[in-house]
C-alpha positions as CSV (number, residue, x, y, z in Angstrom):
1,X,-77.7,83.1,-67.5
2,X,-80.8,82.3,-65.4
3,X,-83.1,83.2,-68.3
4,X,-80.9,81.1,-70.5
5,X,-81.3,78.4,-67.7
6,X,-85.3,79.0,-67.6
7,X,-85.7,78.8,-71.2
8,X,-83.9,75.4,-71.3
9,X,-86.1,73.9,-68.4
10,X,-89.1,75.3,-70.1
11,X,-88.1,73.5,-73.5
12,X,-87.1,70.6,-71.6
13,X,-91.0,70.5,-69.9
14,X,-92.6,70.8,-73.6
15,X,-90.3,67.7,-74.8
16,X,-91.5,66.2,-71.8
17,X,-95.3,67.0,-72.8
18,X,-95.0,66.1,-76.3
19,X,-93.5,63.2,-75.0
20,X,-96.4,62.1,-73.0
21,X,-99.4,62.9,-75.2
22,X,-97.1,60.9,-78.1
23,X,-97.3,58.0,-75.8
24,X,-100.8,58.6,-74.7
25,X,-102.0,58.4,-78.1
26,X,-99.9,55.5,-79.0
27,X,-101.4,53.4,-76.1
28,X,-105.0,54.5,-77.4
29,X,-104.2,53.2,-80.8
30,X,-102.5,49.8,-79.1
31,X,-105.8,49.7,-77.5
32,X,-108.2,50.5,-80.3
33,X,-106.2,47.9,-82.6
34,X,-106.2,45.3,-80.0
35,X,-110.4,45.4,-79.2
36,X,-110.7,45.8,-83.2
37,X,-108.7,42.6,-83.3
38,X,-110.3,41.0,-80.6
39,X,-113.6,42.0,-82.1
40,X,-113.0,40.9,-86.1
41,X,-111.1,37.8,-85.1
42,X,-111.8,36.4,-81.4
43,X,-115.1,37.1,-80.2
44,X,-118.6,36.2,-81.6
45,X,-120.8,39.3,-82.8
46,X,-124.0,39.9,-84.0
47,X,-122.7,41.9,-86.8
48,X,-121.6,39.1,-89.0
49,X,-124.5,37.3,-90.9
50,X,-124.3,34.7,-93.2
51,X,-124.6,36.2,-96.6
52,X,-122.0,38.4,-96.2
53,X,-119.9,37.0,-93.4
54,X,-116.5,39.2,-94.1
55,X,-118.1,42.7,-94.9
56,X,-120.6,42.5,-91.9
57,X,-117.8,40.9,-89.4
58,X,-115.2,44.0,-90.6
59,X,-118.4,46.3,-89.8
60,X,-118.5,44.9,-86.5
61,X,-117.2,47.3,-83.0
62,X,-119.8,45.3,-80.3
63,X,-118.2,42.7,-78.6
64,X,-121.4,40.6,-77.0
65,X,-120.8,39.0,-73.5
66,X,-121.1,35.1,-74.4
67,X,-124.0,35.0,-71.7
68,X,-126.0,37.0,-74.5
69,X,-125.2,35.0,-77.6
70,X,-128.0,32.9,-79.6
71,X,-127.2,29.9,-81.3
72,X,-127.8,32.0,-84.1
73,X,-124.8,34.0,-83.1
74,X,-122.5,31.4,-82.5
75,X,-123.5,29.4,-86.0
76,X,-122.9,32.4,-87.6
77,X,-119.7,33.1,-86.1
78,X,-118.8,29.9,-86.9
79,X,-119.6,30.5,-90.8
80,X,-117.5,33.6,-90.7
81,X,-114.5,31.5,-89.9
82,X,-115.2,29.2,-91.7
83,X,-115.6,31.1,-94.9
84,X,-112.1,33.3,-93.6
85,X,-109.6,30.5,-92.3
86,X,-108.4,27.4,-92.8
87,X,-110.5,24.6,-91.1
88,X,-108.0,23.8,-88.6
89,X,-107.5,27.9,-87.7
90,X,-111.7,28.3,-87.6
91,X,-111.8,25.1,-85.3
92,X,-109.5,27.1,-82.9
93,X,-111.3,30.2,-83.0
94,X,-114.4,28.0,-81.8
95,X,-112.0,26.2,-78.9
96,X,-111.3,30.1,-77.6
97,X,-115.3,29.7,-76.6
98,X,-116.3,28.8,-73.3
99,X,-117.0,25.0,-73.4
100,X,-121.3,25.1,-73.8
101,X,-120.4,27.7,-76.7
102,X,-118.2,25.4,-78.7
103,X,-120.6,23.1,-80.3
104,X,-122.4,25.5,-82.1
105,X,-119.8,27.5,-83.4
106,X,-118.0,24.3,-85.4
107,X,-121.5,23.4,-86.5
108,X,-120.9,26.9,-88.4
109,X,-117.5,26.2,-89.4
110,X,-119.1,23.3,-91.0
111,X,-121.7,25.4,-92.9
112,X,-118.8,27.8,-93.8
113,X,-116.0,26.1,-95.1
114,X,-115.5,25.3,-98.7
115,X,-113.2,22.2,-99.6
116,X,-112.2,22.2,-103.3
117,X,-113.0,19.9,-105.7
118,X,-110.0,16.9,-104.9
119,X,-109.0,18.1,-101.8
120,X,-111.5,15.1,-100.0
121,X,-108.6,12.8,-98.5
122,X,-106.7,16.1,-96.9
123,X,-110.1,17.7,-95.4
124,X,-110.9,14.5,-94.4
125,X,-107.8,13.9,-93.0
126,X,-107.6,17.0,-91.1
127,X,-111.3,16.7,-90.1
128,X,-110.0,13.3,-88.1
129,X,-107.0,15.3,-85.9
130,X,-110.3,16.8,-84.3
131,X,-111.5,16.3,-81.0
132,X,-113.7,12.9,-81.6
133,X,-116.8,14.7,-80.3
134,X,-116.8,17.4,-82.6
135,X,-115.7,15.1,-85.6
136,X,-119.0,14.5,-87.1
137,X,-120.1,18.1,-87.2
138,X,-117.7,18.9,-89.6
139,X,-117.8,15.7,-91.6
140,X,-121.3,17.5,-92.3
141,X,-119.6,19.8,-93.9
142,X,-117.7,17.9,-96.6
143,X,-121.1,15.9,-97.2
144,X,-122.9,19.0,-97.9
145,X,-120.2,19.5,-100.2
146,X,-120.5,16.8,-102.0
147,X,-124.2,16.7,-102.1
148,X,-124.0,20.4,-103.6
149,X,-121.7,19.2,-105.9
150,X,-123.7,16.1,-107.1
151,X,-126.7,18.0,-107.2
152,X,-128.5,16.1,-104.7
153,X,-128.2,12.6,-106.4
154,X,-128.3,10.4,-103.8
155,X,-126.7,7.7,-106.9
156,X,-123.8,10.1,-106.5
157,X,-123.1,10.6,-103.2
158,X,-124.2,7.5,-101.2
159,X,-120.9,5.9,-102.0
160,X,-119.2,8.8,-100.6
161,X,-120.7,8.5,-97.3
162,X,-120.0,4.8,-96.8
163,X,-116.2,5.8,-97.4
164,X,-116.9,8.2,-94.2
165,X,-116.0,6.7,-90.5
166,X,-119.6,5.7,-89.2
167,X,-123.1,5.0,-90.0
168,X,-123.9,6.7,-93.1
169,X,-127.4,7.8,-92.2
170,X,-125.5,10.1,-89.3
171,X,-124.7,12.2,-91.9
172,X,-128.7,12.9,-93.1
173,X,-127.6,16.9,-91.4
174,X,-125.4,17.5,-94.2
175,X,-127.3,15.6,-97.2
176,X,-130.0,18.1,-96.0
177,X,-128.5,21.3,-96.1
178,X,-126.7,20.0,-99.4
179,X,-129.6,19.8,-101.0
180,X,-131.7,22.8,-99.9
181,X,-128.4,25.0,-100.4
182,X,-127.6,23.8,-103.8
183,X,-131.4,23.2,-105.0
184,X,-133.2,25.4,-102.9
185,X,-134.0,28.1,-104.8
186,X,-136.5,25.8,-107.5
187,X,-138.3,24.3,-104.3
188,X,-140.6,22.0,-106.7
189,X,-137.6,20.4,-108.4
190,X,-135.7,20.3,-104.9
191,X,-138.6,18.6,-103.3
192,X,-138.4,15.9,-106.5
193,X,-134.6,15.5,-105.4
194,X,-135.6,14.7,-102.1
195,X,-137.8,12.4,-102.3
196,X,-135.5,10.3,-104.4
197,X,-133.5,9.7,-101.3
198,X,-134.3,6.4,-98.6
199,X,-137.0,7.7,-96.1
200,X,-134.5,7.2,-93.4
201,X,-132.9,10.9,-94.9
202,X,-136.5,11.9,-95.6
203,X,-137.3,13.9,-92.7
204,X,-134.1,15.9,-92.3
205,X,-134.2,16.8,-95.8
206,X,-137.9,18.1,-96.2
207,X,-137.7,19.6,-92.4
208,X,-135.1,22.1,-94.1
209,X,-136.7,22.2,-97.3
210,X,-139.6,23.4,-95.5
211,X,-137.4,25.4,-93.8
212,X,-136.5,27.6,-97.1
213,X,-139.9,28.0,-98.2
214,X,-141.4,29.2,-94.9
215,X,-138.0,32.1,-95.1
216,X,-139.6,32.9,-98.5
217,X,-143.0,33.0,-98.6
218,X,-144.1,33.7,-94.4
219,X,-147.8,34.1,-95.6
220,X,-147.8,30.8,-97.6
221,X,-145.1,28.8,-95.7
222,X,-147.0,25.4,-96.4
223,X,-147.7,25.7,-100.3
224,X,-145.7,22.7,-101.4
225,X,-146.0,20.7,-98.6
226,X,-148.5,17.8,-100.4
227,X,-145.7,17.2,-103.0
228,X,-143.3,15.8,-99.9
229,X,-143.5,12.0,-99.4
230,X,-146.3,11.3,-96.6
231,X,-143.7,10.1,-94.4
232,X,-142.0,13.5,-94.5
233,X,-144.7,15.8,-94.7
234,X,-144.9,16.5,-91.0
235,X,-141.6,17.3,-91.0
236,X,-141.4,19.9,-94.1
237,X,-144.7,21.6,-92.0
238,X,-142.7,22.2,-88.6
239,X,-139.5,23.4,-91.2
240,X,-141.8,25.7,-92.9
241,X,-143.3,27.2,-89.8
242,X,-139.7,27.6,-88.1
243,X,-138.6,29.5,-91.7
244,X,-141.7,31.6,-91.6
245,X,-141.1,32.8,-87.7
246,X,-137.2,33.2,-88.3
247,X,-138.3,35.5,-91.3
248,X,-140.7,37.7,-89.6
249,X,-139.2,38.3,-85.9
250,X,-135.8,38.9,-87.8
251,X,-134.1,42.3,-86.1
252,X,-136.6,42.7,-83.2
253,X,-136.2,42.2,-79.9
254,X,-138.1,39.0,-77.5
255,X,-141.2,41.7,-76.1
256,X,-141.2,42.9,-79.8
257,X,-141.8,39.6,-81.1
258,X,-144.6,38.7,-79.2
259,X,-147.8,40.1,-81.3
260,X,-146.1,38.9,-84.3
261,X,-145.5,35.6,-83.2
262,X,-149.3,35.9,-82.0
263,X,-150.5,37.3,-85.2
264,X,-148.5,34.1,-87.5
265,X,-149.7,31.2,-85.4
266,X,-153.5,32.1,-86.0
267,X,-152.6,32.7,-89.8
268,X,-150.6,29.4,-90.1
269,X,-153.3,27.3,-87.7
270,X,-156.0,28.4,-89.9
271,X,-154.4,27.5,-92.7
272,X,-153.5,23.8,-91.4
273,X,-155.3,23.2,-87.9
274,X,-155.0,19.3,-87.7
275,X,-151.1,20.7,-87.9
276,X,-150.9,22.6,-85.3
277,X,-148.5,20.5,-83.1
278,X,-145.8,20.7,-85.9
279,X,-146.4,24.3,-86.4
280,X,-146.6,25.2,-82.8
281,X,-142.9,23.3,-81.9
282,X,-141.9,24.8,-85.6
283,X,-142.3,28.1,-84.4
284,X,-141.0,27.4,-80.8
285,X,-137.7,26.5,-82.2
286,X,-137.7,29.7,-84.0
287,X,-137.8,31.5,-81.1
288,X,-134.8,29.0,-79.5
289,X,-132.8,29.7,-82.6
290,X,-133.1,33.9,-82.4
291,X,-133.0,34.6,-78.7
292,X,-130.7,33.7,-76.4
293,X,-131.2,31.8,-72.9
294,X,-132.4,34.3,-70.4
295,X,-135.5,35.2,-68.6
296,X,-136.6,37.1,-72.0
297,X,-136.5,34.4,-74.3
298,X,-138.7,32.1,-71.4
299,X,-141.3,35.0,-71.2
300,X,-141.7,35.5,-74.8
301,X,-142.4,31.7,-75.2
302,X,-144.8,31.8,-72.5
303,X,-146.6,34.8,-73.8
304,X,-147.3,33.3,-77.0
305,X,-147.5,29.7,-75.7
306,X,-144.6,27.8,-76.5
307,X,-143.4,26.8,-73.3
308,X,-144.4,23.4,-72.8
309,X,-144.1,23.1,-77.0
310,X,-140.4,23.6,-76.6
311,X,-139.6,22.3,-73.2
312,X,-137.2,19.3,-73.8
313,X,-135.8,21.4,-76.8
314,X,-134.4,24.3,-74.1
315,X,-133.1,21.5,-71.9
316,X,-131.6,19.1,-74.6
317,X,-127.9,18.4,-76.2
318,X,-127.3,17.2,-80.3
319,X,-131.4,17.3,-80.7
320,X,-132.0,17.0,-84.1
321,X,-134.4,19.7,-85.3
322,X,-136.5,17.9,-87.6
323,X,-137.7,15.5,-84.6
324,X,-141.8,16.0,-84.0
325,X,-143.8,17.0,-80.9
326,X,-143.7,12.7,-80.4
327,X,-139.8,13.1,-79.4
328,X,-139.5,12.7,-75.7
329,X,-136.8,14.9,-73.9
330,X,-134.0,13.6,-74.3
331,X,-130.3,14.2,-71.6
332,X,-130.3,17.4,-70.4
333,X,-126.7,19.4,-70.3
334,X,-127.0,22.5,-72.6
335,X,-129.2,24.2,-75.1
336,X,-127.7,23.1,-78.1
337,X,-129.8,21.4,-81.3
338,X,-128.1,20.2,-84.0
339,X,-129.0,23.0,-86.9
């Protein structure tokens, strides 16, 4: 009897076991599938670029504290949504940010998101149930639809942009990534497109023309640049410098980036010295771009220095990024520049 009473306890303590580890490993999994979730769907990563936004953000197990994120994180995080979710779900994900992130993440939204063609009045509509300040980031993004669609024509798609809610020439952020994204590759005939538009769009668009060719073509950023409009040319020079320096500190780390920052400002001085204002800040806004805020990113721009270059830039809110060296700073809240 007491061995039969034994042998039920001791059964009774295995149940009890198995019972235990089954829950054990069921809270693990809970666990594992909530971070995963968190990871792929509410949290910025470094993981997700822009060419592939869905393979690289499924990739992705490092959550980065927000302290650590670039704006080059955030507008990519913001593309990822915006390529994955409706625009009113991708807006949320963005609102989940702390408040200085926010901005920067709906500016990559609006790169991301892809109205179809005669969907205008509903994107537009939904576009205006956002909060008024981040309305005209994403109106960006339905003119760099149109412009890709319109290949540029500024026949085409001025009309368009006087249908929108304020001053046209706002939207010169969204003509100008229209253009290079849907001309870029043929810089020659993309610069012709350019320059067809009033010079009051001019500077925006060359600035990320310049942009493209300094991403492919580091050692020669500046090739084209006496095809852009003289009023312009400046402009396309800083964009070109900014591309080149993205290009070649892309993957390494601030101290890691100092010699090659070193080593591209002599190449691109020598090759235009009388430039080297625009190149400098070009380059300095690079640097802005890749690196977070921290005590890193301040000692790699004054290692190579940028400091005084990019001063106002670290301090200023909505700065456009095709503004010269001659731009005075401008309020100072938080290191966002309008991309």
């Amino acid at each position: 009897m007491s061995r039969s009473r034994s042998s039920t306890a001791t059964t009774a303590a295995h149940r009890a076991q198995r019972l235990r580890r089954a829950g054990i490993a069921s809270l693990t999994i809970c666990c594992a599938l909530g971070i995963a979730y968190y990871a792929l769907f509410r949290a910025p990563s470094r993981g997700c670029s822009w060419a592939s936004a869905p393979a690289s953000l499924a990739r992705t197990v490092l959550v980065q504290p927000y302290f650590r994120l670039s704006l080059e994180d955030l507008l990519g995080y913001g593309t990822c949504m915006g390529h994955r979710r409706s625009l009113h779900a991708a807006v949320d994900r963005c609102l989940d940010l702390p408040p200085a992130a926010v901005s920067g993440c709906v500016d990559g939204v609006a790169h991301g998101f892809r109205p179809e063609p005669g969907e205008d009045a509903a994107v537009l509509a939904e576009v205006l149930r956002v909060s008024p300040d981040l309305q005209p980031l994403l109106l960006d993004g339905l003119v760099r639809a149109w412009t890709i669609e319109a290949k540029g024509d500024p026949a085409a798609v001025l009309p368009q942009l006087a249908t929108l809610p304020v001053e046209p020439t706002g939207y010169a952020n969204g003509v100008r990534i229209g253009i290079q994204v849907g001309l870029g590759r043929d810089l020659p005939a993309a610069m012709v497109v350019g320059a067809s538009w009033p010079e009051a769009y001019q500077e925006p668009i060359f600035e990320e023309l310049g942009w493209r060719a300094g991403d492919a073509t580091p050692d020669r950023p500046f090739q084209y640049a006496e095809t852009a409009p003289p009023s312009a040319q400046l402009a396309y020079i800083q964009g070109a410098a900014r591309g080149a320096a993205l290009r070649v500190t892309d993957g390494l780390r601030p101290a890691e980036a100092v010699p090659v920052v070193n080593d591209l400002l002599r190449a691109l001085e020598l090759q235009r010295p009388r430039d080297s204002a625009h190149i400098r800040l070009g380059v300095g806004v690079a640097l802005l771009l890749r690196y977070p805020p921290g005590e890193a990113r301040t000692e790699t721009l004054r290692l190579v220095g940028l400091q005084t270059a990019v001063a106002h830039r670290e301090r200023a809110e909505g700065v456009p990024i095709w503004l010269g060296p001659a731009a005075g700073p401008m309020d100072s809240r938080s290191p966002n520049i309008i991309f």
